[in-house]
C-alpha positions in Angstrom: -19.3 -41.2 21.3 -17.5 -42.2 24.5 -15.4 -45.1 25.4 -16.8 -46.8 28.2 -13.9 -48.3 30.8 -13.7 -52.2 30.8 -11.3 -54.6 32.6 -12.8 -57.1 29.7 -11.2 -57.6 26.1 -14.1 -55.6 25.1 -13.2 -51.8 23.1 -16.9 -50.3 23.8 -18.0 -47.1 22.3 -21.5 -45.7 22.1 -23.3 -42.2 22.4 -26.6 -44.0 24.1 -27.3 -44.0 28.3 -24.9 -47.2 30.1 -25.6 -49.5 32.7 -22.6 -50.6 33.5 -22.4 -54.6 34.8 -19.2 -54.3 37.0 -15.9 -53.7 35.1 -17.5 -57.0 32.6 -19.6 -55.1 30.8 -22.0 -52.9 30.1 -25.8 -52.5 29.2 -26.3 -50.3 26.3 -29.8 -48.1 26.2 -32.4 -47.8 28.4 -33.3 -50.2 30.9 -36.6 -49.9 33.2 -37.5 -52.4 36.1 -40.8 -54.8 35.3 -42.5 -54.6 38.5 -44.9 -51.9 38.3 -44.6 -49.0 38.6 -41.5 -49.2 36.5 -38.7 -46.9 37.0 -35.3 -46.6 35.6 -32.3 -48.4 36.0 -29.3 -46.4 35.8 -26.7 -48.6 38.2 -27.0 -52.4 39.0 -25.8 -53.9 42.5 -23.3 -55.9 43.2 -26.0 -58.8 43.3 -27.3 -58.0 40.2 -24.6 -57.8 38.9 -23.2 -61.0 39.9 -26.8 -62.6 38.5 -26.1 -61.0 34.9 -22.9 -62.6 34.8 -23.6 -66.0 36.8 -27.2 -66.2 34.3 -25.7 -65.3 31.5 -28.0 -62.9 31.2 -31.1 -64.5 32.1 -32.1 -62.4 34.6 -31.9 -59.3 32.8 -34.7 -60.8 31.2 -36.5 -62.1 34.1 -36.3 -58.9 36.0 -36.2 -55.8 33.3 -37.6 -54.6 30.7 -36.5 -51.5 27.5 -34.5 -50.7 24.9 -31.1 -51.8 25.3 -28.3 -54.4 24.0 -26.0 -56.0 26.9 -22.3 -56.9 25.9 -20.3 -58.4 28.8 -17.9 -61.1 29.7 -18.7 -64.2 31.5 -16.7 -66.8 33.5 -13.7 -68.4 31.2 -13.9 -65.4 29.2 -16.9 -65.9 26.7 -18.8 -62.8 25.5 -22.4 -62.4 24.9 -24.0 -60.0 24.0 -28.0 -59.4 24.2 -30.7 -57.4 22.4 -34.3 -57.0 24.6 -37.3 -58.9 23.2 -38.6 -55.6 21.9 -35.8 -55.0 19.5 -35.8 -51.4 20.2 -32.2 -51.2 20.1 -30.8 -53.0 16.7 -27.7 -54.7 16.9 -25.9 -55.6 13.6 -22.8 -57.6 13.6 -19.9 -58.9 11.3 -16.1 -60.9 11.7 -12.9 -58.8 10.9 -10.3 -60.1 11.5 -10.9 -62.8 14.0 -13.1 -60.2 15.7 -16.4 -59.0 16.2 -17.7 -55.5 15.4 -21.5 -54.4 16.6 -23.4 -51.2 15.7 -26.9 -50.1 15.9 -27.0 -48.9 12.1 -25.2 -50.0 8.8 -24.4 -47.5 6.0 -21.0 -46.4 7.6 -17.8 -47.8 8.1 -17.3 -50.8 9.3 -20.4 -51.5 7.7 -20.7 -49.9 4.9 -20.0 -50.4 0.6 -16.5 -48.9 0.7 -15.5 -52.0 3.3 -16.4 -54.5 0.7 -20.2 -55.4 1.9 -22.2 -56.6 -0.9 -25.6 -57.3 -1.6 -26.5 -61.6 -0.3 -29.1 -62.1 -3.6 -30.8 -65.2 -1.2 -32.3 -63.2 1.5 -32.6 -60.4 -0.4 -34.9 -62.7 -2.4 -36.4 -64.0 0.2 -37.4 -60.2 1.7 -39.0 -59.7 -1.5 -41.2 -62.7 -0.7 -41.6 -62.4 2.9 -39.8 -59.2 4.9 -39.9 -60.8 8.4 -39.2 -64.5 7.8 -35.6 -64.7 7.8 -33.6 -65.1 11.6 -30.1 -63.7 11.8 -29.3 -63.1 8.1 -29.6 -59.7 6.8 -29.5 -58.7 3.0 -26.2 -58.0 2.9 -23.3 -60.7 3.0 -21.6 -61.2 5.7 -23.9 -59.1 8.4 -26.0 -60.4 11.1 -28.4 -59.6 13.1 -29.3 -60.7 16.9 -32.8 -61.0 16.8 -34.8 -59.4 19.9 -34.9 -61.4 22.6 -31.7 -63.4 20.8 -28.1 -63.8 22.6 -24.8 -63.5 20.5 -22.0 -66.2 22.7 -18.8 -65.2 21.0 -16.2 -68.0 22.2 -12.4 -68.5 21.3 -13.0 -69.9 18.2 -16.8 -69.8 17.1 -20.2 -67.9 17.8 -23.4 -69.5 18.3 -26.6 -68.3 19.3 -29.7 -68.9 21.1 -33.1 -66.7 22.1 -32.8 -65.9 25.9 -36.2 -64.7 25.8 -39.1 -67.3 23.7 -42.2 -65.6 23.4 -44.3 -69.0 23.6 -43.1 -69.3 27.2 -45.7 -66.3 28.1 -49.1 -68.2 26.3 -51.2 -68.7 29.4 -52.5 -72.4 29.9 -56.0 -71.7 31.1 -58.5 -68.9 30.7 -57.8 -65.7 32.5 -60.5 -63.7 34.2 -62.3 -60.0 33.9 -58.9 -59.0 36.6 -56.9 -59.3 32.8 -58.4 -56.3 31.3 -57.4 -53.7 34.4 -53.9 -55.8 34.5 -53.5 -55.0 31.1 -54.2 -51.4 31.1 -52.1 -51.0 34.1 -49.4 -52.6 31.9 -49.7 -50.2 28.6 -50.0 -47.4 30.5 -46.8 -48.2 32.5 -45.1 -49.1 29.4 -46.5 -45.3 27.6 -45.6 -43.3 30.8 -42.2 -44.5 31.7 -41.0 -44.0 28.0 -42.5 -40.5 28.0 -39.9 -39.5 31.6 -37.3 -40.4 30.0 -38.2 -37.1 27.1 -38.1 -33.5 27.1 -40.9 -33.3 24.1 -42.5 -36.2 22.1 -44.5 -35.6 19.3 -46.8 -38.7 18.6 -48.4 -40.6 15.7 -52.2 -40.3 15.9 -54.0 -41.8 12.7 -57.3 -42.0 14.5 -57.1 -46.0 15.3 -57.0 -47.9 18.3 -53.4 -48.2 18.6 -52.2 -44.7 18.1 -55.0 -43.6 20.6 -54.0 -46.0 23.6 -50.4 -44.5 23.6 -52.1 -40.7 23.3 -53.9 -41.6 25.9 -51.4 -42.6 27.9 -49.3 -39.3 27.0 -52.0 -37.5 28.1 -50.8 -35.2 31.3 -46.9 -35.9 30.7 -44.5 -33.8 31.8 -42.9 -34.0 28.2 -46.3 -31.6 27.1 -46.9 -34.2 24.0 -48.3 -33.1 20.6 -49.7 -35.6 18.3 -48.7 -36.3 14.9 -51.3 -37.1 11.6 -51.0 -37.6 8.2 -53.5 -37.2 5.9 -54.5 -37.9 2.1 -57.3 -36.7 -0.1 -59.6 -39.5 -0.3 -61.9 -40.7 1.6 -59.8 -44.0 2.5 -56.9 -41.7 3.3 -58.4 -38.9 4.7 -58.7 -39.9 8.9 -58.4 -36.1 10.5 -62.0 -36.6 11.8 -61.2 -39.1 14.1 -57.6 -38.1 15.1 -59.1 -34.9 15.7 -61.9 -36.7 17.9 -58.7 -37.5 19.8 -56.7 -35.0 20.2 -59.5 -33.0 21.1 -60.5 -35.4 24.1 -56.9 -35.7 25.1 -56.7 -31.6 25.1 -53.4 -32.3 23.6 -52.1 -30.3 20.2 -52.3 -31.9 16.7 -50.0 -31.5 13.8 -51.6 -31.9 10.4 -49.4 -32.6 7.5 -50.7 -34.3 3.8 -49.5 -36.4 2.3 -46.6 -35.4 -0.5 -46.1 -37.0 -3.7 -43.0 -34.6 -4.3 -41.4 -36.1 -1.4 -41.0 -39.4 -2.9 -37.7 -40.2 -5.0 -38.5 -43.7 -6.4 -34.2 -43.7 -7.3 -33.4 -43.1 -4.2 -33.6 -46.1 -1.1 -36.9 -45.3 1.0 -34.4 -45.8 3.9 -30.8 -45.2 3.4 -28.8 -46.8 6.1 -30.6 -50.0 6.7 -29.4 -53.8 6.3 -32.5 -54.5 4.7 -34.8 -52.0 2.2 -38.0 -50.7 3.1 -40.7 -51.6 0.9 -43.1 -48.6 2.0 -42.8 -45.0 0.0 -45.1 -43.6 2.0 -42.3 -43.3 5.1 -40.5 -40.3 2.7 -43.6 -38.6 3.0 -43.6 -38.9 6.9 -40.2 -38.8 7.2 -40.2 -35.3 5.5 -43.1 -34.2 8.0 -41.6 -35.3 10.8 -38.6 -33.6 10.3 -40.5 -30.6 10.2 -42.4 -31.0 13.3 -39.0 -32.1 15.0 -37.4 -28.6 13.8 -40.7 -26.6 14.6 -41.1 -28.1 18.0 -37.7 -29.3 18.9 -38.8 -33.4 19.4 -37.0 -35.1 21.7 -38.3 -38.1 20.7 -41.2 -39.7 18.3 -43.6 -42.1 19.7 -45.9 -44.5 17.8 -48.7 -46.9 17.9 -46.7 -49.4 15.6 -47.7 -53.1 16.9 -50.7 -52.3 18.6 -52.4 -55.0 15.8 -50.0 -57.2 16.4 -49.5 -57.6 20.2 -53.4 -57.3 20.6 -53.7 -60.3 18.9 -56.0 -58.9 15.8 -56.5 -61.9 13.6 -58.8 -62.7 10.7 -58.9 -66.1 10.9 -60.7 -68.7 12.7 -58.2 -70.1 14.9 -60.0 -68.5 18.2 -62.4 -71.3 17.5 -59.8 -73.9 17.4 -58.2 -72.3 20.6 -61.2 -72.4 22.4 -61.9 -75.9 21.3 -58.7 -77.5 22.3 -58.9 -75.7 25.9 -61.9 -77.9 26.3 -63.9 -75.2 27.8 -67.3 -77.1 26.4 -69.8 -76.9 24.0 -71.7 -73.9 25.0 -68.5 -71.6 25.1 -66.9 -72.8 21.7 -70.5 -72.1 20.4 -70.0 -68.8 21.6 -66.2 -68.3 19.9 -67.9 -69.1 16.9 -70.7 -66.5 17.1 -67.8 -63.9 18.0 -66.1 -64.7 14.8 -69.3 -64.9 12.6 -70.0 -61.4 14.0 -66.3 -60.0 13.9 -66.1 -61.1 9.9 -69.8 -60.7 8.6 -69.7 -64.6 8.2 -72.3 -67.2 8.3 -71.4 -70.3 10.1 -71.2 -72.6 7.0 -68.4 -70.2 5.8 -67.0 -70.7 9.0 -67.4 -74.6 9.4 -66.1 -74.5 6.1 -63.0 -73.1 6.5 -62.4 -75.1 9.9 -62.3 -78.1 7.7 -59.8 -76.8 5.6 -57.8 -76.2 8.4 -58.0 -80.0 9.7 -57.3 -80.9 6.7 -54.2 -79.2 5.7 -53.0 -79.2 9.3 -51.1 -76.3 11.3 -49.7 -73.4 9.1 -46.6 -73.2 8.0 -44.4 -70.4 9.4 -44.7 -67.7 6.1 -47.1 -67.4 3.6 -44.9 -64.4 1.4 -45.8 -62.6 -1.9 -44.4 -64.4 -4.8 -45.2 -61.9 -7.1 -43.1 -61.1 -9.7 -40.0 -63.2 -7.9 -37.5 -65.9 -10.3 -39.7 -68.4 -8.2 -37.0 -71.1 -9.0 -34.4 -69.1 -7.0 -36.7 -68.5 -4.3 -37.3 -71.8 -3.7 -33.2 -72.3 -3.4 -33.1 -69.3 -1.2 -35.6 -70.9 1.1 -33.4 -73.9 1.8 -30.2 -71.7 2.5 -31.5 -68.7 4.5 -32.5 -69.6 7.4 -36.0 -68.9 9.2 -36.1 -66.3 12.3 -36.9 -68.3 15.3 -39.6 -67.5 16.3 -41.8 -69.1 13.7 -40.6 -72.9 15.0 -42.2 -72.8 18.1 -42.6 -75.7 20.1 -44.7 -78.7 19.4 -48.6 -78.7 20.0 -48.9 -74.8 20.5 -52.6 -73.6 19.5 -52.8 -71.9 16.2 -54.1 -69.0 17.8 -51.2 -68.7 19.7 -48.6 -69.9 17.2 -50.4 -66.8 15.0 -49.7 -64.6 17.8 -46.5 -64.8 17.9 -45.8 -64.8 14.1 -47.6 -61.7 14.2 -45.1 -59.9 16.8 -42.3 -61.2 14.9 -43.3 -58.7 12.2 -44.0 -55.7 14.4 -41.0 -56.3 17.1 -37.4 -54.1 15.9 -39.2 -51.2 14.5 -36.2 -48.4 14.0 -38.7 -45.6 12.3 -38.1 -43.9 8.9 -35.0 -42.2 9.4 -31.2 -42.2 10.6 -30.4 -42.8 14.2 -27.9 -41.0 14.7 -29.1 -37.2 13.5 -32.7 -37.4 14.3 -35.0 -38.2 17.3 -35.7 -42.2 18.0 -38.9 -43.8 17.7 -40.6 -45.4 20.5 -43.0 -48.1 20.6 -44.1 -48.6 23.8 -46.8 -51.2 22.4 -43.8 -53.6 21.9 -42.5 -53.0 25.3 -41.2 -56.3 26.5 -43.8 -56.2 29.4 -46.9 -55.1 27.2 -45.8 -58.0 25.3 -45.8 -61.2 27.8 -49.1 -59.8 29.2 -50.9 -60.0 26.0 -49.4 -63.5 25.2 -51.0 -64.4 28.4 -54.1 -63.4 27.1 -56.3 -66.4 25.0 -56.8 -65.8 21.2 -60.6 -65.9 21.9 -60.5 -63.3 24.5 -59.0 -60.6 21.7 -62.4 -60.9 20.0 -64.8 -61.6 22.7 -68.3 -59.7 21.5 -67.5 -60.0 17.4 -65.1 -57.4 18.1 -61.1 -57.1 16.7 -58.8 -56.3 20.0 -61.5 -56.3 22.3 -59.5 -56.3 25.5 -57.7 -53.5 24.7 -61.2 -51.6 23.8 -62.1 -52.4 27.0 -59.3 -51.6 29.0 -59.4 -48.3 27.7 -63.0 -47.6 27.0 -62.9 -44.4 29.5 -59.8 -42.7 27.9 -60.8 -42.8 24.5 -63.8 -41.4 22.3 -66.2 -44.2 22.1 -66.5 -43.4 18.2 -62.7 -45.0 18.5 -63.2 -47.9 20.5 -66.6 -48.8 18.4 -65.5 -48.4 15.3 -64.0 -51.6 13.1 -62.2 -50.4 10.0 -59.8 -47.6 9.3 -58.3 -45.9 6.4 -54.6 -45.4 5.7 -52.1 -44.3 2.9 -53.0 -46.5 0.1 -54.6 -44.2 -2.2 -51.9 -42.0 -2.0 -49.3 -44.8 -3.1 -51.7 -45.8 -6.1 -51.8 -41.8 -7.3 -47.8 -41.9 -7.1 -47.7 -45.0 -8.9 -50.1 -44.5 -11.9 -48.8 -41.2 -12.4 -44.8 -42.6 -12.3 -46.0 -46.1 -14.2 -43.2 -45.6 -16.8 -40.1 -44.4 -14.6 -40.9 -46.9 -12.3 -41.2 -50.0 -14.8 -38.2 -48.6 -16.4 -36.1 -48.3 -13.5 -37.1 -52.0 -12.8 -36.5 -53.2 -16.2 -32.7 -52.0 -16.6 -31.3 -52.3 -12.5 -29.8 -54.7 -10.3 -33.0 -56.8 -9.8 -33.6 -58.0 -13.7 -29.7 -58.1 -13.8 -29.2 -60.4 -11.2 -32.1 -63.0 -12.6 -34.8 -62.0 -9.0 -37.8 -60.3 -10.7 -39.9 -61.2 -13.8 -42.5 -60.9 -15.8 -42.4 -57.0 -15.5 -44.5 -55.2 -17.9 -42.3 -53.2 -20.4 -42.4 -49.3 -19.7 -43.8 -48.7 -23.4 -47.3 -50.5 -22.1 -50.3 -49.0 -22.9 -51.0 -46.1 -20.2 -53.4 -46.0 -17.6 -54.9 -49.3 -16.3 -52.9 -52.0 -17.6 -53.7 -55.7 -17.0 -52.1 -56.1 -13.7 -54.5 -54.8 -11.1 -54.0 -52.6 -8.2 -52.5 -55.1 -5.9 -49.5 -55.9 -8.5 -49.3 -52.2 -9.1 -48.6 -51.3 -5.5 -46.4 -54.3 -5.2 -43.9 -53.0 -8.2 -43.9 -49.9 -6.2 -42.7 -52.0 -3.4 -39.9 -53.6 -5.5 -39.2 -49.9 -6.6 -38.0 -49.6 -3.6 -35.7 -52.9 -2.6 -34.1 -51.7 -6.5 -32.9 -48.4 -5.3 -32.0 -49.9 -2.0 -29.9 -52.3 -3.9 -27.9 -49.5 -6.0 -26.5 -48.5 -3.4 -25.1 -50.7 -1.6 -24.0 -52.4 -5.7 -22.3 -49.0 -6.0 
């Protein structure tokens, strides 16, 4: 890493592309304009300049979006220091010694076993119940984390923070016409393309859905000569090569196979090493492993991925289109048509659907999280609740729609996707689905315009019906790696029961009612949903000895 020069009381090191903002500070990562066509940033004026500083960073927000964190000094010498909405660029934080130290990655010193970081038992807890509902706390004591779209103001003697950027302020007020679908591609692709400049190669995730197809699709023609990237397993749920071959094969644009591996999984050791909070996933060792094959083979600059697509394309399974449609008072003969969509997009009859619209009058909005309790000391999750506290974006304002409300709470658990593997020795993952721009557009977009026709994310279906197959934009379910998880589970039952009977989680009073390891074999009472969820704790366990030591 390099130093970069400040006039500031700011000691700045970082391997990663700088903007600098004066002699005040500096943006760290990438930085693109919004108004499209996007193109990098790689110097600020001396008028924006002055507006970073003056703003406080508001209009870094207003007028950019990327990857990046900004760490400057403003008038009477306050830092802050800001992460993008998109969270591409994490930005962990701690006090020594009347100071503040910020990295991208724990693991290492400062911020690492050896400096005295322990394990905070609360939010780990409450990451067992419910990964994304805590704000600033991670699961280790001590380190923070500025949310996306969250600002760090480090004063003489006390920090405080605050979201610069508040996703509710992007949910449009009325509906938005047929002009939203080509805005919206025009967007995405933006986003997909501008990412891919800034790479030599990319190789790209393509599991034959939606998601992973849009950004293909826009790779398609790059200059980075893209190759997509699938996974497979040997069942029918898992097995998806059809259909990413469908694309790859429209897109004329080279496909790396690779299965599934069950030797790739270590259930002892963390499923992510250096992270401030454990992965609960053992399928990312598998496609870790292959991906640092294809990265070797094909010397990746960079990995891109369809992660969020669900998310910021507002897929629900709920009825809260109907509710949205309703309270935008659009008229009898159009919430009669929200609740055809719905009947259609879930095979339901509309006295399931009145049915569950009652239930929602009568219990009132959601609340923010509904986790997993399985298997949790539910007693001390209930404490940890009341300490930890809740990531900010699930408070929004008063009155929003559910639909939009449910929006949101879905981006909060897509938004600060890092990938499977360390930063600092392997290629980053891109989402350009999450781009900050991609982002406001869709929450612009109403809840019942996502499933306009019975159809799950129909705008972006539409927007991209001539670049993709139409056996992809038709079709309405899709497989994934669950199989795989269930074979590595049934054949490691004991290990892993054992190695959650004697470790750090039944020592420290979090899980219960584990079966013992000596259970009868094969298919014991708990059913498949508890079996892949002590996989999951499997996981947070050897996450846990590590950092315990």
């Amino acid at each position: 890493m390099s130093k970069v020069p400040l006039a500031v009381p700011i000691n700045l090191w970082t391997s990663d592309p700088v903007v600098m903002i004066g002699t005040q500070g500096a943006i760290i990562g990438h930085l693109f304009t919004k108004a499209l066509p996007s193109r990098r940033v790689k110097e600020l004026n001396a008028a924006e300049t002055n507006a970073a500083i003056i703003t406080h960073g508001q209009s870094l927000i207003r007028d950019y979006w990327g990857s990046y964190v900004a760490i400057f000094q403003i008038a009477g010498g306050d830092i802050v220091i800001i992460r993008d909405p998109s969270g591409g660029l994490p930005a962990f934080w701690r006090e020594i010694d009347g100071g503040i130290v910020i990295a991208p990655q724990v693991g290492t010193s400062p911020f690492a076993a050896s400096d005295g970081i322990s394990v905070d038992l609360d939010a780990l807890l409450l990451h067992m119940w419910h990964p994304f509902h805590a704000g600033e706390q991670t699961c280790l004591c001590g380190v923070r984390e500025i949310v996306p779209g969250g600002r760090l103001h480090i004063g003489p003697s006390k920090q405080r923070s605050d979201l610069l950027w508040q996703p509710w302020d992007y949910i449009a007020g009325a509906r938005l016409g047929p002009a939203s679908i080509e805005h919206l591609r025009a967007t995405v692709l933006d986003a997909i393309k501008t990412w891919a400049g800034e790479f030599a190669s990319i190789s790209s995730g393509l599991s034959g859905g939606l998601d992973s197809s849009i950004v293909c699709a826009g790779l398609a023609g790059a200059t980075s000569s893209p190759r997509g990237f699938h996974m497979r397993w040997t069942d029918r749920e898992g097995d998806e090569t059809y259909y990413a071959q469908l694309v790859a094969q429209a897109l004329d644009m080279p496909l790396d196979i690779y299965p599934y591996d069950l030797d790739a999984i270590d259930v002892e050791q963390p499923i992510v090493a250096h992270a401030a909070r454990p992965l609960m996933a053992h399928y990312a060792q598998s496609t870790a492993k292959a991906q640092a094959m294809v990265a070797a083979q094909h010397n990746i600059a960079a990995f891109f991925t369809g992660h969020g697509g669900d998310n910021v394309f507002g897929m629900t399974h709920s009825i809260v289109p109907i509710l949205d449609r309703y309270r935008d008072a659009a008229g009898a003969k159009a919430v009669i048509a929200s609740i055809q969509d719905v009947s259609r997009l879930h095979d339901a009859s509309y006295a399931t659907i009145l049915l569950y619209i009652l239930r929602h009058l009568a219990r009132g909005p959601r609340k923010a999280a509904q986790g997993t309790s399985g298997f949790l000391n539910i007693e001390r999750l209930n404490a940890a609740k009341e300490r930890i506290a809740i990531h900010p974006w699930l408070t929004p304002p008063e009155g929003l729609a559910p639909g939009a409300a449910a929006h949101i709470r879905a981006l909060s658990r897509a938004v600060g996707y890092e990938g499977f593997h360390d930063r600092r020795v392997q290629p980053p993952t891109i989402a350009p689905l999450l781009a900050q721009s991609v982002m406001e557009v869709c929450l612009g977009i109403p809840s019942w315009q996502w499933v306009e026709g019975g159809i799950d994310r129909s705008m972006a279906r539409r927007a991209f019906s001539s670049d993709l197959p139409p056996a992809i934009t038709a079709r309405r379910t899709k497989g994934g790696p669950a199989g795989f998880l269930d074979r590595y589970y049934w054949d490691n039952e004991r290990k892993i029961l054992s190695f959650l009977k004697s470790g750090f989680l039944a020592e420290h009073d979090l899980i219960c009612a584990v079966p013992p390891p000596d259970a009868p074999s094969g298919r014991p009472a708990y059913d498949r949903a508890d079996a892949r969820r002590l996989l999951g704790l499997a996981g947070v366990e050897s996450w846990a000895r590590q950092w315990a030591g």
